[in-house]
C-alpha positions in Angstrom: 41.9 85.0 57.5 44.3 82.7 55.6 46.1 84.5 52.6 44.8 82.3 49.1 47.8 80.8 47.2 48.9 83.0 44.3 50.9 79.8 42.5 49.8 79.9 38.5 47.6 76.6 37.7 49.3 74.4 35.5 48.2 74.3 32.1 49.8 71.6 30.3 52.7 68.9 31.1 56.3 69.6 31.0 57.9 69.4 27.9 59.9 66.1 28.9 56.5 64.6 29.8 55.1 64.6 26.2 55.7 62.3 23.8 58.2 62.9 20.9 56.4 62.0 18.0 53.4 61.2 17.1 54.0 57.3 15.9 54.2 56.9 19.8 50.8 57.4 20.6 49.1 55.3 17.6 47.8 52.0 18.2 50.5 49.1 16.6 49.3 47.2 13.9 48.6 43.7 14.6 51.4 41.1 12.9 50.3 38.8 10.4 49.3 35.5 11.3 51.8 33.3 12.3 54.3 35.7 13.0 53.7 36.8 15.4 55.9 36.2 18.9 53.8 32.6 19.1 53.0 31.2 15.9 51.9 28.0 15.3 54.1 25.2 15.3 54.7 22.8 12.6 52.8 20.2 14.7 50.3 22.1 14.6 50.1 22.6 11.2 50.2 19.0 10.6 47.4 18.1 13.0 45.2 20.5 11.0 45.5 18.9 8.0 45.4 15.7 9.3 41.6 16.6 10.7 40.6 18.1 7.5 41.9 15.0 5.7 39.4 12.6 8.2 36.8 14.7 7.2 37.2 13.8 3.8 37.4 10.4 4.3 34.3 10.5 6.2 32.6 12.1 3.7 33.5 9.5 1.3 32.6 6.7 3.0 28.7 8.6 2.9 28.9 8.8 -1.0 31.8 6.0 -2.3 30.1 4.0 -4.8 27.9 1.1 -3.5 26.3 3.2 -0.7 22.1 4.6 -0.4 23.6 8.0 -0.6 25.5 7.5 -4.0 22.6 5.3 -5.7 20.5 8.4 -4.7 23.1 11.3 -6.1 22.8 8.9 -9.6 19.4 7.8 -9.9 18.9 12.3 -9.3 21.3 13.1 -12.1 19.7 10.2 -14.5 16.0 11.2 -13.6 16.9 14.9 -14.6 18.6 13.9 -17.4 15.6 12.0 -18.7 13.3 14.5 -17.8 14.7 17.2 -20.4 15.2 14.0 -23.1 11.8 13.5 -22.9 10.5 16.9 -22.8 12.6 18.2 -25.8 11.1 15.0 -27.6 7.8 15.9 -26.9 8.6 19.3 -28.5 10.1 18.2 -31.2 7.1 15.6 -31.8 4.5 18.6 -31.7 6.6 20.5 -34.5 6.5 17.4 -36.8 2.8 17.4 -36.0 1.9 20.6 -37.2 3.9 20.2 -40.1 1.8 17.9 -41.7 -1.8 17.7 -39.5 -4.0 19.8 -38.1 -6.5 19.4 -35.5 -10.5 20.6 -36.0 -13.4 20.1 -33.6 -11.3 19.0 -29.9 -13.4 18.4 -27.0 -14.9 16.5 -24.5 -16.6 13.9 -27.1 -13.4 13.7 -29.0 -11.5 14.9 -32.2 -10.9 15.3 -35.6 -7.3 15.3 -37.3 -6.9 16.7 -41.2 -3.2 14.8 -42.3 -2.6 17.3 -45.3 0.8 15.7 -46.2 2.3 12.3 -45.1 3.2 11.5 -41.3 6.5 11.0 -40.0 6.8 8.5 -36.9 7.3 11.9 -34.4 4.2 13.4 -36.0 2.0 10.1 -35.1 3.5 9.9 -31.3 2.0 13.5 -31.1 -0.8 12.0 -32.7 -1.3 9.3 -30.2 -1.0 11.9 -27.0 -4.1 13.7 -28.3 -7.2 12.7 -25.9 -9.7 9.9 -28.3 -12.0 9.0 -30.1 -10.3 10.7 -33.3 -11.3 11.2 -36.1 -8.7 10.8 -39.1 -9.3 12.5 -42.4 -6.5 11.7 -44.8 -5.6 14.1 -47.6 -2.5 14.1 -48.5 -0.9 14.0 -52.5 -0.7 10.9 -54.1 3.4 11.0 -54.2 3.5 10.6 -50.2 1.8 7.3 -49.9 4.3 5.0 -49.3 6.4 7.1 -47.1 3.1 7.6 -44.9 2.0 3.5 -45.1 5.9 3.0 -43.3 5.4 5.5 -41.2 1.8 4.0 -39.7 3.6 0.1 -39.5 4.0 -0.4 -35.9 2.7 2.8 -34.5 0.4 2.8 -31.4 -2.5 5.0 -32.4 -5.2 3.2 -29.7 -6.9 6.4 -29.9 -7.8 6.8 -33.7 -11.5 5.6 -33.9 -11.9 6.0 -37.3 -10.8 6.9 -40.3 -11.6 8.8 -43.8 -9.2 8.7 -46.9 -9.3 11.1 -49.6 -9.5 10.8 -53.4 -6.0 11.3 -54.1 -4.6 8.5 -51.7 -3.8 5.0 -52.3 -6.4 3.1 -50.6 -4.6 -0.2 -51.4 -1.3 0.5 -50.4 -3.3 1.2 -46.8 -5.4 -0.9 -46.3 -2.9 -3.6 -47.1 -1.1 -1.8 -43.7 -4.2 -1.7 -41.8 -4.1 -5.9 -42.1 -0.7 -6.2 -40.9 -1.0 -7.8 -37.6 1.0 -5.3 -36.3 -0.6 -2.4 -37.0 -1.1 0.1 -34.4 -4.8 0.9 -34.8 -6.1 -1.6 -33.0 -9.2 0.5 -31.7 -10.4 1.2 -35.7 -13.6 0.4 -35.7 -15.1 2.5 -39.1 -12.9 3.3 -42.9 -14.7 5.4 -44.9 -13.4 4.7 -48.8 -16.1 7.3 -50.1 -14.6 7.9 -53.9 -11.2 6.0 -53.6 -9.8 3.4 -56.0 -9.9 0.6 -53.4 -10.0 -2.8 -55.1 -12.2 -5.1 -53.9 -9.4 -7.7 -53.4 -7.6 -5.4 -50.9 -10.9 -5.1 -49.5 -11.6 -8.7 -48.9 -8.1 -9.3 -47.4 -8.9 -6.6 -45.5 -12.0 -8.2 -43.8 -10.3 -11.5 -43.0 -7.7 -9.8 -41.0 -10.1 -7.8 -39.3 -14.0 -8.8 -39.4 -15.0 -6.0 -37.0 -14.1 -3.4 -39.0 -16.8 -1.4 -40.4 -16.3 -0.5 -44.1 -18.1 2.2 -46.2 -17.8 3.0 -49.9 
């Protein structure tokens, strides 16, 4: 029988074999761009910006004035812009409504509208949104006639049916608006005058401009 070798197993390298410190075994940090042992040339550099730049100009040729794409990019900005113009009007129209008017009785078969002081011209364009036949009760004081009979010249109110005046109002000063040929209320068809100081001249001019009009006293 052969006689097993009696040599001690190595354990570990020889001290030459392992390395000195330990900076020599970690991984070395990549160099920062462009300089590194190839970085890019100045050619190179120029032929990237010269691509970047052809994209630009092909982008602008898309959207330069005079183009579909531009006409579209403005008529977007304007139809936004207009859209909150109008809405904040329409806001600001409702508040000047409910300053001064209130609404009774809305439905299907139409309304009824109380103006307790005189209208501005925002208060009547909410005035005109509301769905007809309408019913118009006027009430206000006495001192607020004229600014009301300005407000009502020219305003398109195709919805108000008929209307009532109050005591306190000056008929005349009204009805003398109501013959203008452009008032606004062109679908009138009833005045109620029921204990107003209505002459009977304003009345009669009144008539001639419009001989459809239905008038009670």
């Amino acid at each position: 029988m052969s006689k097993l070798p009696t040599d001690p197993i190595p354990t570990a390298k020889a001290e030459g074999d392992l390395p000195a410190r330990l900076e020599d075994v970690a991984p070395a940090a990549a160099a920062p761009a462009g300089t590194g042992p190839n970085p890019p040339s100045p050619a190179a550099l120029v032929l990237g910006y010269a691509e970047r730049g052809k994209g630009i100009k092909r982008l602008w040729r898309w959207v330069r004035p005079g183009t579909v794409l531009f006409f579209l990019i403005v008529a977007g900005i304007t139809v936004g812009a207009g859209w909150g113009v109008w809405k904040w009007r329409v806001e600001e129209d409702r508040k000047a409504f409910g300053a001064c008017a209130q609404v009774i009785g809305a439905g299907s078969g139409g309304s009824g509208v109380i103006l307790n002081h005189a209208p501005s011209r925002a208060a009547l364009r909410h005035l005109a949104r509301i769905p007809g036949p309408i019913h118009v009760t006027i009430n206000w004081p006495a001192n607020e006639d004229v600014g009301a009979a300005e407000a009502f010249r020219g305003a398109d109110l195709s919805n108000v049916t008929e209307i009532e005046m109050g005591e306190a109002v000056n008929a005349d000063l009204l009805l003398k608006e109501l013959a203008r040929p452009d008032c606004g209320l062109k679908a009138l068809t009833t005045l109620i005058l029921y204990g107003t100081r209505v002459t009977d001249a304003c009345i009669k001019d009144l008539q001639s401009a419009r001989p459809g009009l239905k008038i009670v006293r």
